[in-house]
C-alpha positions in Angstrom: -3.2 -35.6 -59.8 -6.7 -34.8 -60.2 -7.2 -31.1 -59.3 -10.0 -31.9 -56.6 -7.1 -34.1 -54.7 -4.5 -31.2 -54.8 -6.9 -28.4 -53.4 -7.6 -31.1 -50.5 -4.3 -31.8 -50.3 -3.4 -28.2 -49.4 -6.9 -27.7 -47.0 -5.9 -30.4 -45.0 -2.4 -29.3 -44.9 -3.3 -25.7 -43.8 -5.6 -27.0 -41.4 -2.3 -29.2 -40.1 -0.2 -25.9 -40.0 -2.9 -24.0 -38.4 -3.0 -26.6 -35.7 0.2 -27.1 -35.2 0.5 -23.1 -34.7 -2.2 -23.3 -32.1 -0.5 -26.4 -30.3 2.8 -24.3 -29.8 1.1 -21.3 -28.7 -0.9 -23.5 -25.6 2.8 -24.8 -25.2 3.9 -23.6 -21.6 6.6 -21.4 -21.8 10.1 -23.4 -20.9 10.5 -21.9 -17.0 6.0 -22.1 -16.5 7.5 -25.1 -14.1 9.6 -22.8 -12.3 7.2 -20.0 -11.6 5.0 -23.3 -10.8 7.6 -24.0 -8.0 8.0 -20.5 -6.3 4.1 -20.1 -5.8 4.1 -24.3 -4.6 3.1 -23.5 -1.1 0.1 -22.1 -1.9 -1.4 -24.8 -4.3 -4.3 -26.7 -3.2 -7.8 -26.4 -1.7 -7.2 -25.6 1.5 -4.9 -22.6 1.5 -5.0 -19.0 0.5 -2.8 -17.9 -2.7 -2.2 -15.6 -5.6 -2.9 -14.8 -9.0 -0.1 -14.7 -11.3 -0.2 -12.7 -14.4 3.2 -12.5 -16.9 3.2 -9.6 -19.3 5.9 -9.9 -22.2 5.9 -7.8 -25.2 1.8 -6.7 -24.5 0.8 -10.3 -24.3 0.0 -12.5 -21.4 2.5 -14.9 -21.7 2.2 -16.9 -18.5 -1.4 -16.4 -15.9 -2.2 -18.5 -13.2 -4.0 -19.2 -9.7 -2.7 -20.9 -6.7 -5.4 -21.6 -4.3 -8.7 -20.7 -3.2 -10.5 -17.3 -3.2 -13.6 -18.3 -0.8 -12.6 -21.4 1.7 -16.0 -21.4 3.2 -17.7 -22.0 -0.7 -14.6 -24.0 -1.8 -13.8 -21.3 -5.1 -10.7 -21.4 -6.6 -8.2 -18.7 -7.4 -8.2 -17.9 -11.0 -6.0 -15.5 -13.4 -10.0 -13.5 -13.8 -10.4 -13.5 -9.4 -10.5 -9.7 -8.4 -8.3 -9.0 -5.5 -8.1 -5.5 -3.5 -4.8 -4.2 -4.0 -3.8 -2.0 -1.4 -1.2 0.9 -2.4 -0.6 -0.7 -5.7 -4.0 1.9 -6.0 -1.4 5.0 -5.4 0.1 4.8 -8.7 -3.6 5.2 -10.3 -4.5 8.1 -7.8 -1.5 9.9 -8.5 -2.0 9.3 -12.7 -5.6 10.9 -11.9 -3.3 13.6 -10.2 -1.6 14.0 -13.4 -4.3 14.0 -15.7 -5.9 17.1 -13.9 -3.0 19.1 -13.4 -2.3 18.5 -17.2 -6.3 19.6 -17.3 -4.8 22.8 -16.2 -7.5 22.2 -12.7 -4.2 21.6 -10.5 -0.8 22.8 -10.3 1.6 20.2 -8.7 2.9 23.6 -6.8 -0.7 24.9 -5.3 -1.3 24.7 -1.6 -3.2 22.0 -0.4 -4.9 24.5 1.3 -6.5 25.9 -1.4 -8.4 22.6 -1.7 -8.7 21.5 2.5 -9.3 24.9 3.8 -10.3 22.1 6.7 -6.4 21.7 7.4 -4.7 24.2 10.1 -2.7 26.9 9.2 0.8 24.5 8.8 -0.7 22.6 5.8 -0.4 26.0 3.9 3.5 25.0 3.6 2.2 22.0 2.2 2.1 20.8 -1.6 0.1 19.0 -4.2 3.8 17.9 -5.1 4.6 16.8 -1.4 1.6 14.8 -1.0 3.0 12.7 -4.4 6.5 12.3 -3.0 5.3 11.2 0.3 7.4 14.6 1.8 4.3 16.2 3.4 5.2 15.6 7.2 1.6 14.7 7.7 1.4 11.7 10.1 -0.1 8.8 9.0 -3.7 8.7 9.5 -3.5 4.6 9.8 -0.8 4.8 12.1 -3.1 7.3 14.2 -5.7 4.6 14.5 -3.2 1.8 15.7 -2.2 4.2 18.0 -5.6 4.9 19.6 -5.9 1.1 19.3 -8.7 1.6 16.2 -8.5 -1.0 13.4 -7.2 0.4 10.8 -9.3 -1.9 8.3 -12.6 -0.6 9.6 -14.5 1.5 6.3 -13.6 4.9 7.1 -14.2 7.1 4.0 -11.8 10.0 2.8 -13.9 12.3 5.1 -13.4 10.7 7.8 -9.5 10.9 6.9 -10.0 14.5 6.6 -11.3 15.1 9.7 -8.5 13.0 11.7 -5.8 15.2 10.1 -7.4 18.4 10.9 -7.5 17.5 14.5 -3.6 16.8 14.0 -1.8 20.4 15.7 1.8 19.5 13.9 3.5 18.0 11.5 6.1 14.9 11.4 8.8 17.9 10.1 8.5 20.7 7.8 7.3 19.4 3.8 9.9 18.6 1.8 12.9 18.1 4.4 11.9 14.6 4.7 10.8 11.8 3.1 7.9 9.7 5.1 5.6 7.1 3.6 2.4 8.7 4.3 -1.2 7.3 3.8 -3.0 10.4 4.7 -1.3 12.3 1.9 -2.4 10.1 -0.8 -6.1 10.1 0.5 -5.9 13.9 0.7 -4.6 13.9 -2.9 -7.5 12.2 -3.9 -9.6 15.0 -2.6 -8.0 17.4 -3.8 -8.4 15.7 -7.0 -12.1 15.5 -6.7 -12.5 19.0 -5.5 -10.1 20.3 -8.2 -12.2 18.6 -11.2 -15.6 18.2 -9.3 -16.1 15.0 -10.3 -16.4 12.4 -7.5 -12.7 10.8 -7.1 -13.6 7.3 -8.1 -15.8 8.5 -11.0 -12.7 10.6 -12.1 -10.7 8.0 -12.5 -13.5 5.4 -14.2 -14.0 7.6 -17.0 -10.2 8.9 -17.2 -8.4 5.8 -16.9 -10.1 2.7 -16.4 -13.0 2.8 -18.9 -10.2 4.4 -21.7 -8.0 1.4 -21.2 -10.9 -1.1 -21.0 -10.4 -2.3 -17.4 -13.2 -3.6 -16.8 -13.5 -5.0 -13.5 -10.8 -2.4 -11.7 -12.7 0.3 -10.0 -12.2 2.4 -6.3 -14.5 0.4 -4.1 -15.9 3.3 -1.9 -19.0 2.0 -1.2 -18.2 -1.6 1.1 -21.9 -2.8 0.6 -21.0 -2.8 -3.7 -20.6 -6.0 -4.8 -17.8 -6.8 -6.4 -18.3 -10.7 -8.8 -15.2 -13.0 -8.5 -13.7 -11.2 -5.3 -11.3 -13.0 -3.2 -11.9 -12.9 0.2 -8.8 -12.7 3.0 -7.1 -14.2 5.1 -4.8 -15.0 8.2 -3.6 -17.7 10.0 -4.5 -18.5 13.8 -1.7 -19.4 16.5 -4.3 -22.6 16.5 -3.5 -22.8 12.5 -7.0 -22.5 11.3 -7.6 -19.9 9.0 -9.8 -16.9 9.9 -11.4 -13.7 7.6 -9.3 -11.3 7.5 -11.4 -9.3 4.7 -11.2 -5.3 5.6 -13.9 -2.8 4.8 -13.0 -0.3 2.5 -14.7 3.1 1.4 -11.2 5.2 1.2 -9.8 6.3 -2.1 -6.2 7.3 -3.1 -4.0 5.7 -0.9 -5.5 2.4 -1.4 -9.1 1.3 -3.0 -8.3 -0.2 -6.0 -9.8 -3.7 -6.7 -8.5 -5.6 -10.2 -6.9 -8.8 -11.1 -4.2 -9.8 -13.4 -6.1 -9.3 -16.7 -6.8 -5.8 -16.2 -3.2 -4.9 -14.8 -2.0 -5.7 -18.5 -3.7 -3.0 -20.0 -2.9 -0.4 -17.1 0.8 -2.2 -17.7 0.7 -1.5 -21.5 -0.1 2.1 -21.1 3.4 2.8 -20.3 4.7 1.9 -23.6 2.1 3.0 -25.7 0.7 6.2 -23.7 -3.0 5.6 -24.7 -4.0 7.8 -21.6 -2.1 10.6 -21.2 0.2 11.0 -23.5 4.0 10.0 -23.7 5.0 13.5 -21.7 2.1 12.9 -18.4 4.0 8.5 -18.7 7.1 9.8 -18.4 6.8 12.9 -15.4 5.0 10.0 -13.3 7.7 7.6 -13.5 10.3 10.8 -12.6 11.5 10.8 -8.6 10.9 13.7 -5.9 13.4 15.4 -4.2 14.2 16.9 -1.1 14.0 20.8 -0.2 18.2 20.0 -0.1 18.0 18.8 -3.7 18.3 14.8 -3.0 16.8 12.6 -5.1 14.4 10.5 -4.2 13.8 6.7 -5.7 9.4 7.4 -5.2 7.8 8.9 -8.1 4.2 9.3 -8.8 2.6 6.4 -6.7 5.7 4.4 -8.4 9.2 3.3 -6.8 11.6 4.0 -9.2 14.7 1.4 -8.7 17.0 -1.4 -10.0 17.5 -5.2 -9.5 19.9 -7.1 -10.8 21.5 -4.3 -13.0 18.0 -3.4 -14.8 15.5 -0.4 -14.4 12.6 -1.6 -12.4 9.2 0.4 -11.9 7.4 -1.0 -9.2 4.3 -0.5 -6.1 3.5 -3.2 -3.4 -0.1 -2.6 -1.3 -1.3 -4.6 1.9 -4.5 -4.1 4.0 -5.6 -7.1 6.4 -5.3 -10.3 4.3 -4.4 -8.8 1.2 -1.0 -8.6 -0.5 0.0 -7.5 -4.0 3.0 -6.1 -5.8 3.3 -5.1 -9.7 6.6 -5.4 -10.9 8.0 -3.7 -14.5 11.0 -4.1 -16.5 10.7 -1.2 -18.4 13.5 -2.2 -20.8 12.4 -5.6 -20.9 8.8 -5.0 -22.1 8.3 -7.9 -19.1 6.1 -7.0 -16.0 4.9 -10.0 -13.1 2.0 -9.2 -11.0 0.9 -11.3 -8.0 -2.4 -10.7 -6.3 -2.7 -12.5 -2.8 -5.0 -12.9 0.0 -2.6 -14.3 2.6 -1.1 -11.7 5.0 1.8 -14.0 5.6 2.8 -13.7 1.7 5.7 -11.5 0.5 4.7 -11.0 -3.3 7.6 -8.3 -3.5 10.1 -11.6 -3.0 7.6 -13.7 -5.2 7.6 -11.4 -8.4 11.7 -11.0 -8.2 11.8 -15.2 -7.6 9.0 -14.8 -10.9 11.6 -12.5 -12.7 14.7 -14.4 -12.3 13.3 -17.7 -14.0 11.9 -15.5 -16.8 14.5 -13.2 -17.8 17.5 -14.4 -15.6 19.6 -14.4 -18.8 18.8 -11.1 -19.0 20.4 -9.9 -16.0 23.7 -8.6 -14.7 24.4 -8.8 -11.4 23.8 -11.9 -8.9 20.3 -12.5 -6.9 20.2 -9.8 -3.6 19.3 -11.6 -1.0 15.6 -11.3 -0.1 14.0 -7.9 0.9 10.0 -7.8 0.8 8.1 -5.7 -0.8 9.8 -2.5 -2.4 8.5 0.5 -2.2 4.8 -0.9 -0.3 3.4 -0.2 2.7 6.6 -1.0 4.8 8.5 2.6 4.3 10.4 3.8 7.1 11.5 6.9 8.2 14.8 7.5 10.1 14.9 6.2 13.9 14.5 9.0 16.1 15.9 8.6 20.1 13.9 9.9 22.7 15.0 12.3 25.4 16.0 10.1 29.0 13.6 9.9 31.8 14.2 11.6 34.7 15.2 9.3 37.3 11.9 9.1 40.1 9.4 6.5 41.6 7.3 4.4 39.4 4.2 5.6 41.0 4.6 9.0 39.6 4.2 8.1 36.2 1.0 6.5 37.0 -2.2 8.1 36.0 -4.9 8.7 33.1 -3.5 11.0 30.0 -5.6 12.1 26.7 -4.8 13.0 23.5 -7.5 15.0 21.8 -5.6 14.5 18.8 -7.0 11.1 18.3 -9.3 11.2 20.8 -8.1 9.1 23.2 -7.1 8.3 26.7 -4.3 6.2 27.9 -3.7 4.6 31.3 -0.5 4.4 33.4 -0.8 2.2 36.2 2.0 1.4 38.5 2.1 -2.7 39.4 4.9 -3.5 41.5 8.1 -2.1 40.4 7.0 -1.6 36.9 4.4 0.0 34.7 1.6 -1.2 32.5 -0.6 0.9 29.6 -4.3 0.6 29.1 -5.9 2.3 25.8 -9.7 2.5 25.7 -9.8 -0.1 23.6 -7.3 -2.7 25.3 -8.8 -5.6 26.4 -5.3 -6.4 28.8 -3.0 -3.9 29.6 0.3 -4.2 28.2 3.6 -3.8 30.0 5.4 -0.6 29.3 9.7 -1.6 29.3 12.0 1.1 29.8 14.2 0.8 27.0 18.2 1.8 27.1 17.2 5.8 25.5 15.5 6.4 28.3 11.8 5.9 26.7 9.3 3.4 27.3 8.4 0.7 24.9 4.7 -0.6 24.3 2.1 -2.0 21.9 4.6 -0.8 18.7 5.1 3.2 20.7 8.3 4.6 21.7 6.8 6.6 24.9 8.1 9.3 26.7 7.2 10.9 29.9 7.6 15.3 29.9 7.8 16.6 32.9 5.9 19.3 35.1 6.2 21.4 38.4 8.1 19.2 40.6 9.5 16.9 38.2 6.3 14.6 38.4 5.2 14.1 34.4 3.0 16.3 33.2 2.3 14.4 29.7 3.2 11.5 27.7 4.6 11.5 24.3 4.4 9.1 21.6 6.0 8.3 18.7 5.1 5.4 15.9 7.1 5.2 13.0 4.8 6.9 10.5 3.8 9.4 13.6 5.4 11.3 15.6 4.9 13.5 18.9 1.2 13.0 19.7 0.9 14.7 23.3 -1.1 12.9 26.1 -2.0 15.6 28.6 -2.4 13.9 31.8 -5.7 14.5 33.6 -6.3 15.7 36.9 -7.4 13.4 39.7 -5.8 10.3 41.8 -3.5 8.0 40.2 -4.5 4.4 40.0 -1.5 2.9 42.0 -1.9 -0.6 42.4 
């Protein structure tokens, strides 16, 4: 065979093998139809979604979007659409954390006040450490807004955060007795952060984190008039079904902030197997659990819930804020993570990654499917239930009145309608019936209430708890009751 035949020969059959190679790797993967399936609801043009990403072994093995960004300008969700992320930001605020106490600027141990000489005298009890483990007892600065009938989605900055707490005269319990997912310690921390290293927090963590691991589009959105190319807007459905914006403002940093998508998450992912940033010591004391001023262990680490499902090691955050929902999911042993990105307030990624999970690696596991359970270790931690003392038994009418909490700033009002009660907050449009519940409180709007009482038995305050908050006093004011 003439020689200029055989070196064709083997060009064409290189180019063959070389194409074939290529073919598989475009291949979907054997369960893509599956993962197809559990994000089904949300395919389409006229529906909210996610953004899938798939991380196995450092590659992207599996990225996808399921529905639209922008319904008004018809854009689709794709794997590069940036979504805002919610608490999935904690785990970056407390790395930043990390990084400056390993700068030697911070000591996990320093009081908080050293950094918010703003904060009464009871935050001197209170740790860089607590504010990590969510074991501060500082009460929830969104939770504070709800209560006061705020939106919690409006663009208060950390300052603004800073100067609710101070108002604040007490804690939820004494730091470190408790656990209690707290917002307002992760925004403090972020602070604290920025006044340790004084660098602006979101610049911190640009040139510390995000530029180092070439993140390019992930970045703490404190400014809400920045704009941000490929954002997905929000979302939430009407009792009318037609979808409306539900697209906070943000300006915060630390407890939430972060905007990214599922291409950058892969390299923040990567990070804890190859410890490009930090260092394989700084990976492995963020991924190691609180504990208690008893000695219990905690399952939260650094801005990370430390856990297991179906017999493996999981490492894992969910975030929500108005329409947006996200959860970042790791199998540590696995070298597999499953991020989902959302901007439908009625979607539970934490049940979407797991349903993701089982279809990849469900050979891999060893114990059976739990039965569903949200979003681990996001926004929806609760404290224990607390009962509240019983009401003294008197007429209706005496409850009635105006009370304020300077606290918060604001007023609520008891009127007395029949034989029963109703609450006003300043910001109420319709009052809202107050239902004596079985403990002896009164229920409303979310609040446990309870009435304390003064000369004569007649109430003197109210007192509210919240979940997240607990025992903001409403003094009652002076003057005629509105009895109606």
């Amino acid at each position: 065979m003439p020689l200029a035949r055989r070196v064709a020969g083997r060009v064409i059959a290189a180019v063959l093998c070389a194409a074939a190679l290529a073919a598989a790797r475009q291949m979907p993967p054997p369960w893509a139809g599956q993962i197809d399936s559990v994000f089904a609801p949300w395919t389409g043009r006229n529906t909210p979604g996610c953004a899938v990403g798939i991380y196995q072994d450092g590659r992207i093995v599996y990225e996808r979007g399921f529905g639209m960004a922008d319904l008004e300008h018809d854009v689709a969700i794709a794997p590069e659409t940036v979504f805002y992320v919610g608490s999935v930001s904690k785990q970056f605020t407390a790395f930043a954390a990390a990084l400056a106490i390993k700068d030697g600027r911070l000591s996990p141990d320093h009081s908080i006040r050293k950094y918010l000489p703003e904060l009464p005298a009871y935050a001197d009890a209170i740790t860089v450490r607590h504010l990590i483990h969510h074991t501060s007892g500082l009460r929830d600065y969104n939770t504070l807004l709800t209560i006061a009938g705020r939106r919690g989605d409006e663009a208060y900055d950390n300052g603004a955060v800073l100067r609710i707490t101070a108002r604040q005269k007490k804690l939820n319990f004494t730091p470190g007795d408790e656990y209690l997912y707290s917002n307002t310690g992760y925004t403090l921390l972020a602070t604290v952060v920025e006044r340790a290293t004084g660098t602006p927090f979101a610049a911190f963590a640009e040139a510390r984190i995000f530029k180092p691991l070439g993140m390019d589009v992930t970045h703490y959105h404190v400014d809400s008039g920045r704009l941000v190319k490929g954002r997905a807007l929000a979302y939430a459905r009407a009792a009318d079904g037609a979808w409306r914006l539900d697209t906070p403002s943000n300006e915060r940093a630390g407890a939430g902030g972060v905007y990214t998508n599922v291409r950058d998450l892969i390299r923040w992912d990567e990070n804890f197997y190859h410890h490009r940033v930090g260092g394989e010591a700084l990976i492995g004391q963020v991924q190691t659990p609180g504990r208690l001023n008893g000695g219990r262990a905690l399952t939260y680490a650094w801005g990370l819930q430390i856990g297991t499902y179906r017999g493996k090691p999981v490492v894992e955050h969910g975030g929500s804020l108005g329409g947006y929902r996200a959860h970042l999911l790791r199998f540590p042993d696995q070298h597999l993570s499953v991020a989902a990105l959302c901007n439908l307030g009625s979607i539970a990624p934490g049940e979407l990654v797991r349903r993701t999970a089982d279809a990849v690696a469900g050979a891999a596991f060893t114990e059976p499917r739990p039965a569903p359970a949200g979003s681990a270790g996001g926004d929806g931690t609760r404290g224990p239930e607390r009962q509240a003392a019983a009401q003294p038994p008197q007429p209706m009418s005496n409850y009635a009145g105006s009370y304020y909490s300077d606290e918060i700033d604001a007023t609520f009002t008891v009127v007395a309608r029949g034989d029963g009660l109703q609450l006003r907050r300043d910001t109420d449009t319709e009052p809202a019936p107050l239902l004596a519940g079985p403990d002896g409180a009164f229920r409303a709007r979310g609040m446990s209430i309870r009435f304390e009482s003064g000369e004569g038995g007649r109430p003197a305050a109210l007192i509210v708890d919240a979940g997240r908050v607990r025992d903001i006093r409403f003094a009652r004011a002076g003057g005629p009751e509105p009895v109606r």
